[in-house]
PyMOL Python script that loads the backbone (N, CA, C, O; Angstrom):
from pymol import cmd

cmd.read_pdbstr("""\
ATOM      1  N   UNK A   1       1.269   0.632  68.935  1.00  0.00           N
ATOM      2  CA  UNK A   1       1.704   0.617  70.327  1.00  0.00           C
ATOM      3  C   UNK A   1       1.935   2.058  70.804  1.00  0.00           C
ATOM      4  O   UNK A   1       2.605   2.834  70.124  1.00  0.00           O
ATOM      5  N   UNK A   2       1.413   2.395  71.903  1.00  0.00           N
ATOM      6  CA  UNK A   2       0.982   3.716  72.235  1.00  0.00           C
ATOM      7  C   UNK A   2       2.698   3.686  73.024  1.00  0.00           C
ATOM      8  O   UNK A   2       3.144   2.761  73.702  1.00  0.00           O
ATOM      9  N   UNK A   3       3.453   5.067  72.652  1.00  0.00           N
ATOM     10  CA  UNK A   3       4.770   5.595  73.102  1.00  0.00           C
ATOM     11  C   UNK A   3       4.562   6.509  74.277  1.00  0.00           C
ATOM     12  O   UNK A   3       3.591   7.264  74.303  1.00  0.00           O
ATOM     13  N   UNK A   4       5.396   6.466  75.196  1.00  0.00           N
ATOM     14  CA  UNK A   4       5.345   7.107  76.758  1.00  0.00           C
ATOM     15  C   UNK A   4       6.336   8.091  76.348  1.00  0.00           C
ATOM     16  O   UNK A   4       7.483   7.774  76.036  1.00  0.00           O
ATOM     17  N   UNK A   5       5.801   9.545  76.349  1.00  0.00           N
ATOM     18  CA  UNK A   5       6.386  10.644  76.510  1.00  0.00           C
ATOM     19  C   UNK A   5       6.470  11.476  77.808  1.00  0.00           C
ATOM     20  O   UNK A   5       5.546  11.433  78.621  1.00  0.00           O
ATOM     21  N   UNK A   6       7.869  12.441  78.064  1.00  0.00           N
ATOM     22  CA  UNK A   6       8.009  12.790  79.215  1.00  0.00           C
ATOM     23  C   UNK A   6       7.299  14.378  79.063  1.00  0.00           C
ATOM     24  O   UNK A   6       7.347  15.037  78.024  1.00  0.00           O
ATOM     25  N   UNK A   7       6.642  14.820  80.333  1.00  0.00           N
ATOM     26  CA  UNK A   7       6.290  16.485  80.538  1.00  0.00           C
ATOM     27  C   UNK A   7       7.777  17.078  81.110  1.00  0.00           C
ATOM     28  O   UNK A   7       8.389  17.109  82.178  1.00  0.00           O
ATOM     29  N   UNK A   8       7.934  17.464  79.906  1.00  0.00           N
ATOM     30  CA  UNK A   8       9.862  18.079  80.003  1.00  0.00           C
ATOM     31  C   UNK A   8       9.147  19.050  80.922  1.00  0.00           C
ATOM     32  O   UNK A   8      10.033  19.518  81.637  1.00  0.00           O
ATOM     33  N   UNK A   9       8.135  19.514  81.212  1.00  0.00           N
ATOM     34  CA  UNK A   9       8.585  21.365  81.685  1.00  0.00           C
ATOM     35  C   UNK A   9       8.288  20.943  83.283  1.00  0.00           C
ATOM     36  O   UNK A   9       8.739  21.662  84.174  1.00  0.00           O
ATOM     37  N   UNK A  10       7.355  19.504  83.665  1.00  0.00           N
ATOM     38  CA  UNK A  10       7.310  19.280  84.998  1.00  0.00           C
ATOM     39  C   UNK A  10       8.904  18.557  85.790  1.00  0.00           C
ATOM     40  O   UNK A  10       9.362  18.683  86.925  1.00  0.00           O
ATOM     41  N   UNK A  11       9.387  17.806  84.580  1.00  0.00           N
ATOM     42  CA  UNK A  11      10.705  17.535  85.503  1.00  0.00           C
ATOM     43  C   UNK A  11      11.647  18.954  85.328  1.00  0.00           C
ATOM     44  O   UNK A  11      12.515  19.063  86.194  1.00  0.00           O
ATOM     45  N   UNK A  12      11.596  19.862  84.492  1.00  0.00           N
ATOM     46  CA  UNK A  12      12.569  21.097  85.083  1.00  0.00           C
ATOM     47  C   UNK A  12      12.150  21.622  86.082  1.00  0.00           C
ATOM     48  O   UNK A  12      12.921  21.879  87.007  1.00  0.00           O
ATOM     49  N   UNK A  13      10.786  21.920  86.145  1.00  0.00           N
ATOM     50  CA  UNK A  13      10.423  22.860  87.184  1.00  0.00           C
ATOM     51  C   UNK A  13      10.857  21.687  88.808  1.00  0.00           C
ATOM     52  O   UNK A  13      10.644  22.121  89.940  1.00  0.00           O
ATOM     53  N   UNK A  14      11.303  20.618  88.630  1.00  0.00           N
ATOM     54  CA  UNK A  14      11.653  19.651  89.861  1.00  0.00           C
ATOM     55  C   UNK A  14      12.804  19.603  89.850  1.00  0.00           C
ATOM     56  O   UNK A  14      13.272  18.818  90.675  1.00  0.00           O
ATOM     57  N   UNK A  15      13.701  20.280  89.067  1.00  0.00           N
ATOM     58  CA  UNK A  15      15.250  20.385  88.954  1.00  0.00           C
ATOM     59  C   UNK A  15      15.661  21.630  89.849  1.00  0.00           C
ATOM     60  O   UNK A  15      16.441  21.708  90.798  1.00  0.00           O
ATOM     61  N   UNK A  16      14.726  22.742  89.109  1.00  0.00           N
ATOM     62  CA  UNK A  16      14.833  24.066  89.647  1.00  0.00           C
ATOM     63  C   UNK A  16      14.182  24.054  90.740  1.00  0.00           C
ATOM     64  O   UNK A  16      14.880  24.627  91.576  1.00  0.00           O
ATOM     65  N   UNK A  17      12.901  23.597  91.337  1.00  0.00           N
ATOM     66  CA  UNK A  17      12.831  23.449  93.178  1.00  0.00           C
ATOM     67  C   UNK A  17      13.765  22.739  93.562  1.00  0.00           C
ATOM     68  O   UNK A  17      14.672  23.511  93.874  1.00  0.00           O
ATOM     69  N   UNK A  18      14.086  21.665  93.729  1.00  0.00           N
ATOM     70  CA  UNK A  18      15.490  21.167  94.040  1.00  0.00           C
ATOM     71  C   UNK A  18      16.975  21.448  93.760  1.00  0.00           C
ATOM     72  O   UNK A  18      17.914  20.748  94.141  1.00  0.00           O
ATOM     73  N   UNK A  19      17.039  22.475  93.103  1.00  0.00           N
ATOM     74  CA  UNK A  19      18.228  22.910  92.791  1.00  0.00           C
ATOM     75  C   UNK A  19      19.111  22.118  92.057  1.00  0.00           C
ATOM     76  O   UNK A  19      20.202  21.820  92.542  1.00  0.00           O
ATOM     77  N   UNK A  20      18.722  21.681  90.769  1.00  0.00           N
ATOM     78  CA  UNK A  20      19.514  20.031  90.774  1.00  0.00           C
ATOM     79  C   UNK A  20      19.994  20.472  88.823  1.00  0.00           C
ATOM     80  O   UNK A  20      19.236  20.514  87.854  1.00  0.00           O
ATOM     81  N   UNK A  21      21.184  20.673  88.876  1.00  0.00           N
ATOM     82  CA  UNK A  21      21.887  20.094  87.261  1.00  0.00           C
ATOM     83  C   UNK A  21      21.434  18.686  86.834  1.00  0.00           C
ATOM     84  O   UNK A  21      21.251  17.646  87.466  1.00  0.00           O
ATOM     85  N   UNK A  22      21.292  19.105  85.225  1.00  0.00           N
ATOM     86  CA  UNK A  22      21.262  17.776  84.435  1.00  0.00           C
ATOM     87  C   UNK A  22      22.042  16.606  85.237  1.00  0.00           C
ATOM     88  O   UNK A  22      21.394  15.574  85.410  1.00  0.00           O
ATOM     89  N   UNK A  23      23.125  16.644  85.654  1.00  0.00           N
ATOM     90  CA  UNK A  23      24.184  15.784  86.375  1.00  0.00           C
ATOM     91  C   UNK A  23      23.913  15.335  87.407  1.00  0.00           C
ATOM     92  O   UNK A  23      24.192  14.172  87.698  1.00  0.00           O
ATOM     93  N   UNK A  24      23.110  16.417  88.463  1.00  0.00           N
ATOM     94  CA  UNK A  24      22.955  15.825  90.193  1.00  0.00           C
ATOM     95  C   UNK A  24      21.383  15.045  89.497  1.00  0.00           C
ATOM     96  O   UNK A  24      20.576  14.835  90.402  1.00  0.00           O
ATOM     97  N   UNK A  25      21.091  14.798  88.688  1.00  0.00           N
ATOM     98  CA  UNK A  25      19.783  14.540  88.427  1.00  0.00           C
ATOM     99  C   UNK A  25      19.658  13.127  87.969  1.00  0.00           C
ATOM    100  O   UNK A  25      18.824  12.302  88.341  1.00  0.00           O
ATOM    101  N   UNK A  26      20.572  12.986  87.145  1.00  0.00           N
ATOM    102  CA  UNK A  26      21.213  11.492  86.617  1.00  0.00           C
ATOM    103  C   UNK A  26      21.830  10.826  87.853  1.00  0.00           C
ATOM    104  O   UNK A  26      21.692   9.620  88.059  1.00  0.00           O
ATOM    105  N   UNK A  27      22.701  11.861  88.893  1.00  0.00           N
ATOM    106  CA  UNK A  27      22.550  10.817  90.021  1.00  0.00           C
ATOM    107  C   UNK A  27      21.877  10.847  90.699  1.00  0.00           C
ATOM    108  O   UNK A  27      22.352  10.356  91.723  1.00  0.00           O
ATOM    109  N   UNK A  28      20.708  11.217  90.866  1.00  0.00           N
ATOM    110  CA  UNK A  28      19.666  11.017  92.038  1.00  0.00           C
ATOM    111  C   UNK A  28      19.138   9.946  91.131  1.00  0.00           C
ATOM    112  O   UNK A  28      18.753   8.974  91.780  1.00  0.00           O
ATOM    113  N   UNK A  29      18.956   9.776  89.426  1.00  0.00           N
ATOM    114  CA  UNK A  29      18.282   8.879  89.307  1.00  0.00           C
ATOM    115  C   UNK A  29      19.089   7.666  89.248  1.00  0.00           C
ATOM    116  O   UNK A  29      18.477   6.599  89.202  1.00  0.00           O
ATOM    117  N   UNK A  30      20.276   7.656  89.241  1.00  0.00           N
ATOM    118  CA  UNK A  30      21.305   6.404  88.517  1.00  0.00           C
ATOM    119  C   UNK A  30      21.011   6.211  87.244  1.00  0.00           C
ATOM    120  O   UNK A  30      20.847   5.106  86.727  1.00  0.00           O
ATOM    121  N   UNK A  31      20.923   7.432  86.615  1.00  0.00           N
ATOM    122  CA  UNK A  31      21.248   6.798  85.094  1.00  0.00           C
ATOM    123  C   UNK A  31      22.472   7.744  84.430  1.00  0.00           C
ATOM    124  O   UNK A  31      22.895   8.855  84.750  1.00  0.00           O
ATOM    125  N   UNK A  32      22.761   7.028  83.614  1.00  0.00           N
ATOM    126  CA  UNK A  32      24.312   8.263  82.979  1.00  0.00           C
ATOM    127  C   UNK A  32      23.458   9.720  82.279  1.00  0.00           C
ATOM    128  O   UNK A  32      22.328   9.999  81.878  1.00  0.00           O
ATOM    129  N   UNK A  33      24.660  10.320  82.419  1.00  0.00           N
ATOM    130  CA  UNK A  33      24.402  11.867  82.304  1.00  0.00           C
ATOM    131  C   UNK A  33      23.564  11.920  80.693  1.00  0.00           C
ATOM    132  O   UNK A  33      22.628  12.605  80.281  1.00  0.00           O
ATOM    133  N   UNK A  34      24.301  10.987  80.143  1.00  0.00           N
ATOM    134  CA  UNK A  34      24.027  11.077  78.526  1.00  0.00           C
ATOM    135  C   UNK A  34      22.109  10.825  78.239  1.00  0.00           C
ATOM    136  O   UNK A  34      21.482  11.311  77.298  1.00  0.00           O
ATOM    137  N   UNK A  35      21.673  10.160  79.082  1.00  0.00           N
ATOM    138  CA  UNK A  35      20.450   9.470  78.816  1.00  0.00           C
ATOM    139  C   UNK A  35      19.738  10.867  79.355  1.00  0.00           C
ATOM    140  O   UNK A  35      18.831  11.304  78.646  1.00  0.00           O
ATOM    141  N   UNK A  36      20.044  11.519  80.427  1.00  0.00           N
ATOM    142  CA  UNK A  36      19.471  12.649  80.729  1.00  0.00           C
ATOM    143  C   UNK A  36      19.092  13.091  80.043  1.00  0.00           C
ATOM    144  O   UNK A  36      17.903  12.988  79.742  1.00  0.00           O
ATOM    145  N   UNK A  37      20.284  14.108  79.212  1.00  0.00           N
ATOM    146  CA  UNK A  37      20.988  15.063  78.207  1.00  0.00           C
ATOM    147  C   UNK A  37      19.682  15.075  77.116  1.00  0.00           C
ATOM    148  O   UNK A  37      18.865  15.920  76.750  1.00  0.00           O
ATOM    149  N   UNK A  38      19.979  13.552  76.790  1.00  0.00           N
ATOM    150  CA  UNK A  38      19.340  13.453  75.191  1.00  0.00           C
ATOM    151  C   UNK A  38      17.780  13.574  75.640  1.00  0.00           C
ATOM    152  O   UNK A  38      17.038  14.429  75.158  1.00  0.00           O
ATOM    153  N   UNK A  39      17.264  12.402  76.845  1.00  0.00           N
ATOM    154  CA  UNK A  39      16.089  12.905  76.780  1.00  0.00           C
ATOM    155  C   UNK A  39      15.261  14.027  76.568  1.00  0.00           C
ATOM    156  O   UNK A  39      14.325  14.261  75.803  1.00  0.00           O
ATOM    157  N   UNK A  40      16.137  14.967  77.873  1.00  0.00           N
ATOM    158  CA  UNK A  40      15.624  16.356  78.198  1.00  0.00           C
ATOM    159  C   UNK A  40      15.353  17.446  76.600  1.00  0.00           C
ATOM    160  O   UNK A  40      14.683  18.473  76.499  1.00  0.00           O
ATOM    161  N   UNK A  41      16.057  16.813  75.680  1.00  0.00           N
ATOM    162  CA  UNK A  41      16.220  17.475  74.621  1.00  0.00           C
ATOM    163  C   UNK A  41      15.692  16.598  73.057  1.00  0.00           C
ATOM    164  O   UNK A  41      15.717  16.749  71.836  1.00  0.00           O
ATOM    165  N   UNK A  42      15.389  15.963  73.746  1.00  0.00           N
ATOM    166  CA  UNK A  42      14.366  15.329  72.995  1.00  0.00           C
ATOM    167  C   UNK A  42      15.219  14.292  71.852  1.00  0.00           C
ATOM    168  O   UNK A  42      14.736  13.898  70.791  1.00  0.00           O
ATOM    169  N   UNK A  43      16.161  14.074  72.205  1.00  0.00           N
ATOM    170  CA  UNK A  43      17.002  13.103  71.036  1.00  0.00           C
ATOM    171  C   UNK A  43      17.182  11.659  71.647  1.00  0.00           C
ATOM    172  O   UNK A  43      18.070  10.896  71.267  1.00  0.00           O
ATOM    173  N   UNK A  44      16.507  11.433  72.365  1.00  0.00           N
ATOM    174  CA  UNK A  44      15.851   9.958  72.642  1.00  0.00           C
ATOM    175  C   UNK A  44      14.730  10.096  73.340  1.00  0.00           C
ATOM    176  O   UNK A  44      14.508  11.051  74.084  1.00  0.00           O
ATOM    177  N   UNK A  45      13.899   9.073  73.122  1.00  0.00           N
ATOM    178  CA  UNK A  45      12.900   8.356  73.808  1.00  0.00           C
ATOM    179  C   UNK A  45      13.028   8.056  75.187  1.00  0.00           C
ATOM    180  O   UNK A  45      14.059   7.545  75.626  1.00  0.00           O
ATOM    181  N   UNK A  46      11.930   8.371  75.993  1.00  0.00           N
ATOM    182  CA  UNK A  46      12.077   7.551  77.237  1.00  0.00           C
ATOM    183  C   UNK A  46      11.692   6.421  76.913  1.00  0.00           C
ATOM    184  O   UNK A  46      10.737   6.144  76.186  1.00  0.00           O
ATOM    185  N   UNK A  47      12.478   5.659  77.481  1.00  0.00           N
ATOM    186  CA  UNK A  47      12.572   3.868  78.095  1.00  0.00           C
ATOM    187  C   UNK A  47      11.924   3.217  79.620  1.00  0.00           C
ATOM    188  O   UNK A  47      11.694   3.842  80.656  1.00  0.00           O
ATOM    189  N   UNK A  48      11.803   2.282  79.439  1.00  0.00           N
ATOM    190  CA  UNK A  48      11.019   1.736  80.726  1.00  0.00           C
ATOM    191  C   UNK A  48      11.734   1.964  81.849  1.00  0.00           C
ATOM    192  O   UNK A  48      11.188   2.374  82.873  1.00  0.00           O
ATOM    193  N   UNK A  49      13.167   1.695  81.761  1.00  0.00           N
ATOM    194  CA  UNK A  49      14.059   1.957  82.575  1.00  0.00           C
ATOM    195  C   UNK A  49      14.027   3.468  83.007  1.00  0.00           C
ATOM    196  O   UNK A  49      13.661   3.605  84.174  1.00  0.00           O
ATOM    197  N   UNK A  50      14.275   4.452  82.449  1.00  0.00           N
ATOM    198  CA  UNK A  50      14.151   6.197  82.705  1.00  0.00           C
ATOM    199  C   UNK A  50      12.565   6.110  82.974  1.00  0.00           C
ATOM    200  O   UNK A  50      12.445   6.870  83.936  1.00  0.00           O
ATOM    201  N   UNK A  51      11.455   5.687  82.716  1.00  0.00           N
ATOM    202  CA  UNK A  51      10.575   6.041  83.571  1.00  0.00           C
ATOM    203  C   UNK A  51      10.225   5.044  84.888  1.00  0.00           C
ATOM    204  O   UNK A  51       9.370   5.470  85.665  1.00  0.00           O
ATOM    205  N   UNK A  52      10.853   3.720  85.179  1.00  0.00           N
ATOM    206  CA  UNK A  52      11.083   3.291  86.365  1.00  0.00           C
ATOM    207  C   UNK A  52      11.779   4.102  87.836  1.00  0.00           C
ATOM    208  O   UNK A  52      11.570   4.134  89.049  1.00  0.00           O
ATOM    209  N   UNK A  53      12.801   4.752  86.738  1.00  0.00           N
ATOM    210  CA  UNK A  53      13.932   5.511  87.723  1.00  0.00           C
ATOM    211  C   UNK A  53      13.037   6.737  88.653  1.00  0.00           C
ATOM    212  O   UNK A  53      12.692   6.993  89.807  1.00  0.00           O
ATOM    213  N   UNK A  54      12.929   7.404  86.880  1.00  0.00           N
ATOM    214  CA  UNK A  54      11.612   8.660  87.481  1.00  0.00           C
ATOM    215  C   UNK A  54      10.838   8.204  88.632  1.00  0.00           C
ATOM    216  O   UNK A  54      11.119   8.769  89.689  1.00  0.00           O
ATOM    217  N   UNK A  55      10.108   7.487  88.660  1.00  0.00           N
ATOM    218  CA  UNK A  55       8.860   7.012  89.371  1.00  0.00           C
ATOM    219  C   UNK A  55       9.743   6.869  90.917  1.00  0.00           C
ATOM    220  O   UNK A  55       9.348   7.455  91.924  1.00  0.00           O
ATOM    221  N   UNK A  56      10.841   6.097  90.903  1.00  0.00           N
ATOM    222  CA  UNK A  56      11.015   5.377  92.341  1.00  0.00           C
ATOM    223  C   UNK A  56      11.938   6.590  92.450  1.00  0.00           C
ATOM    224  O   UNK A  56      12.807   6.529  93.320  1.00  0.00           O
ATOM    225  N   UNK A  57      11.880   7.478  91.829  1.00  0.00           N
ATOM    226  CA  UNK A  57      13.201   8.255  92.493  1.00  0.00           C
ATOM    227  C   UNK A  57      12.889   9.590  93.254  1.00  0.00           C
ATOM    228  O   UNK A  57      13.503   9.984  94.246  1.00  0.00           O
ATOM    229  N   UNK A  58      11.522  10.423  92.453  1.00  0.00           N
ATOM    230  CA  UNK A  58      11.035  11.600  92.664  1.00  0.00           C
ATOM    231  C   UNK A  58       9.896  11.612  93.131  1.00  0.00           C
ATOM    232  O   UNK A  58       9.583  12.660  93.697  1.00  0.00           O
ATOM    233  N   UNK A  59       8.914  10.556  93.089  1.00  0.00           N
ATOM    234  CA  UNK A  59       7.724  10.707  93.848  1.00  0.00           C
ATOM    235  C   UNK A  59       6.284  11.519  93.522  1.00  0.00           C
ATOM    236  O   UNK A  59       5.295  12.092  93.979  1.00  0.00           O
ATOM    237  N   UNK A  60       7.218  10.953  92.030  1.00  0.00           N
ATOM    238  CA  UNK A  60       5.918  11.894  90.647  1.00  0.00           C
ATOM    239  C   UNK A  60       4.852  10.332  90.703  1.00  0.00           C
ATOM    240  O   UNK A  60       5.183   9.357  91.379  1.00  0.00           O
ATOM    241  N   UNK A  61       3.537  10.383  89.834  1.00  0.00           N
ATOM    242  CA  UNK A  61       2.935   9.338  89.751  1.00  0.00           C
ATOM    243  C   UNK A  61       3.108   9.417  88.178  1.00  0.00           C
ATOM    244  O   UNK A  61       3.644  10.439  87.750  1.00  0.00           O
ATOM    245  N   UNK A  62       2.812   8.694  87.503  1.00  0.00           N
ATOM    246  CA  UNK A  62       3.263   8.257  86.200  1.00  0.00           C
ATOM    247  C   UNK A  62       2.286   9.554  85.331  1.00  0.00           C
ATOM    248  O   UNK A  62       2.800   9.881  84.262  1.00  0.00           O
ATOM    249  N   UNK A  63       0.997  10.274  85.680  1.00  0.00           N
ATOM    250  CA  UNK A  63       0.187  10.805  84.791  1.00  0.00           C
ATOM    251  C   UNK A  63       0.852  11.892  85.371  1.00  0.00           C
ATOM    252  O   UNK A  63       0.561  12.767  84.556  1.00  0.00           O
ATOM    253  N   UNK A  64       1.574  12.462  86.254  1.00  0.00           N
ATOM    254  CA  UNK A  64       1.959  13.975  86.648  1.00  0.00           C
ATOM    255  C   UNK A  64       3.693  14.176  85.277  1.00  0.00           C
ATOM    256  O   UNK A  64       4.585  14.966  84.969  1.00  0.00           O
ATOM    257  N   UNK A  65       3.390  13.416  85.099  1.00  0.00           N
ATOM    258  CA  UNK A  65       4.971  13.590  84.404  1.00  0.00           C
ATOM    259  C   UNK A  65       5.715  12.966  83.199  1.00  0.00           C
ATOM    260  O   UNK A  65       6.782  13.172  82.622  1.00  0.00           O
ATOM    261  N   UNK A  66       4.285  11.791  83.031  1.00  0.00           N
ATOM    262  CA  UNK A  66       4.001  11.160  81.353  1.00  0.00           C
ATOM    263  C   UNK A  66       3.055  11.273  80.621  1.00  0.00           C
ATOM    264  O   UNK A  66       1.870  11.296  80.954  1.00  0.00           O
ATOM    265  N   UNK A  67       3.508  11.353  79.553  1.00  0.00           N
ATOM    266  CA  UNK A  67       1.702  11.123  79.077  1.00  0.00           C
ATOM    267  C   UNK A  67       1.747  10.098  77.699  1.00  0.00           C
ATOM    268  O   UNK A  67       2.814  10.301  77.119  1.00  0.00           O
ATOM    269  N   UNK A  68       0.911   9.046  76.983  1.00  0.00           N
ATOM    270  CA  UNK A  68       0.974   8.625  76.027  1.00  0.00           C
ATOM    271  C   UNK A  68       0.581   9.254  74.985  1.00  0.00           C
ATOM    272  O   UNK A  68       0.311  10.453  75.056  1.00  0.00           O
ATOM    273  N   UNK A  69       0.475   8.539  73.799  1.00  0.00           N
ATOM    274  CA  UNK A  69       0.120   9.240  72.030  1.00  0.00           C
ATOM    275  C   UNK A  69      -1.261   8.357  71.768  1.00  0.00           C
ATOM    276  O   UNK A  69      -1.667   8.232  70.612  1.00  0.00           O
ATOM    277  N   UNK A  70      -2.008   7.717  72.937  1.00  0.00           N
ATOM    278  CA  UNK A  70      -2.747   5.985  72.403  1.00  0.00           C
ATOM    279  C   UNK A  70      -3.920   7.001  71.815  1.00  0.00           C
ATOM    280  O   UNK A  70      -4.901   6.539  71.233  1.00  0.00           O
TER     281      UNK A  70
END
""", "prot")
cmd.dss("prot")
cmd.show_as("cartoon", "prot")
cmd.util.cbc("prot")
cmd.orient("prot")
């Protein structure tokens, strides 16, 4: 089963045009700070949920900002 990984360096560079902390970022997406944290740093997996959020929240399309392992 092919795993959905995030392009860490396209959501910073959307932190830093938006001016946005790990924190204002978790609330623009509604998810807790912690799920951020770990993602951004690679100590969890994105979930369907964190890339649902992504998608409806920032106005990325799923290939600008995921990519699989298939």
């Amino acid at each position: 089963m092919a795993r959905i990984h995030l392009k860490k360096e396209v959501l910073e560079k959307y932190m830093k045009k938006n001016d946005l902390s790990e924190q204002d970022l978790a609330t623009e997406l509604d998810l807790d700070y912690t799920t951020v944290y770990r993602v951004l740093r690679g100590q969890r997996n994105v979930g369907p949920k964190f890339v649902a959020k992504v998608l409806t929240n920032t106005g990325f399309e799923f290939e600008d900002i995921f990519f699989t392992n298939d």
